[in-house]
Phi, psi and omega in degrees: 000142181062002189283010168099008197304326181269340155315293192290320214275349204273255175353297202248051103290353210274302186298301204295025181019072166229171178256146189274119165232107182253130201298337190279299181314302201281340187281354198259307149349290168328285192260011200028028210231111174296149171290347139327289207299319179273337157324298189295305176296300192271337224072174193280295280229303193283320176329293193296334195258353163284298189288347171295315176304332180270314179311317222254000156293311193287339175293332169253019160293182202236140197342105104313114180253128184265105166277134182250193195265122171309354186246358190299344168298323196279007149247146184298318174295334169309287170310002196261327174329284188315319194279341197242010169238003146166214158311101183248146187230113134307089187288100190260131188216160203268126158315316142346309211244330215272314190335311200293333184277354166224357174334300171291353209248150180232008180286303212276113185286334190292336177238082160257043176203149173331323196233079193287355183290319194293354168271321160312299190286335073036291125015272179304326208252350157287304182253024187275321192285323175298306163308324192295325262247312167240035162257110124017268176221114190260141174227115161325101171308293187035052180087013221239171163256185204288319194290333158283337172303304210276348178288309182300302157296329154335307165314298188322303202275338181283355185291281150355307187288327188261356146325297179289339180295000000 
């Protein structure tokens, strides 16, 4: 959450002249409804089985870069989606930065509570193993800005490219 995905993931189909798809983006499209609204009406349980239908659409495009919803790892199908339709990059980002980045937003229904760091972390200690577990490639935030962030993968994936060769 908050780690830059849709920033970065823009940017670099932009470079790699592909097309961009965010899974968040396309459900709130989809239903015309913010993910704030369906959370509060339908719940987390229907949120989650509408972005499994968008992931499992987005997925049989043809080189694309998708972003996704931070919680979208925790079904195993999902991950499995994600592990059989190309290259995943983890955006590892600081309880710090995530705090600073949402301090204002009232979009995110998951820190609709008092204490959001402890929800952060709580959060992070759910999905970060789910991310090592099918990420590719992990990048450390450590405070970086995006265009350094978006240099690192790059570096990654030709590292990777030059593997397969």
């Amino acid at each position: 959450m908050a780690s830059g995905k849709t920033t970065i993931g823009q940017k670099l189909a932009k470079h790699l002249q592909i097309d961009f798809i965010d899974t968040d983006q396309q459900i709130e499209k989809n239903t015309g409804a913010e993910i704030s609204w369906i959370f509060d009406i339908e719940g987390e349980k229907s949120f989650r089985e509408r972005e499994h239908q968008v992931l499992k659409k987005a997925c049989t495009e043809i080189n694309c870069v998708i972003s996704t919803g931070g919680g979208i790892v925790i079904r195993k199908d999902n991950r499995d989606l994600l592990r059989d339709s190309g290259l995943i990059i983890y955006l590892e980002t600081s309880i710090q930065s995530q705090l600073e980045r949402t301090l204002l937003d009232k979009s995110r229904p998951l820190l609709d509570s008092k204490d959001k760091e402890l929800t952060l972390r709580n959060l992070k200690k759910e999905r970060s193993p789910l991310y090592e577990e099918i990420a590719n490639i992990t990048i450390k935030e450590k405070e970086r800005g995006h265009n350094v962030i978006f240099q690192d993968i790059l570096n990654k994936v030709k590292e990777i490219q030059k593997g397969d060769a």
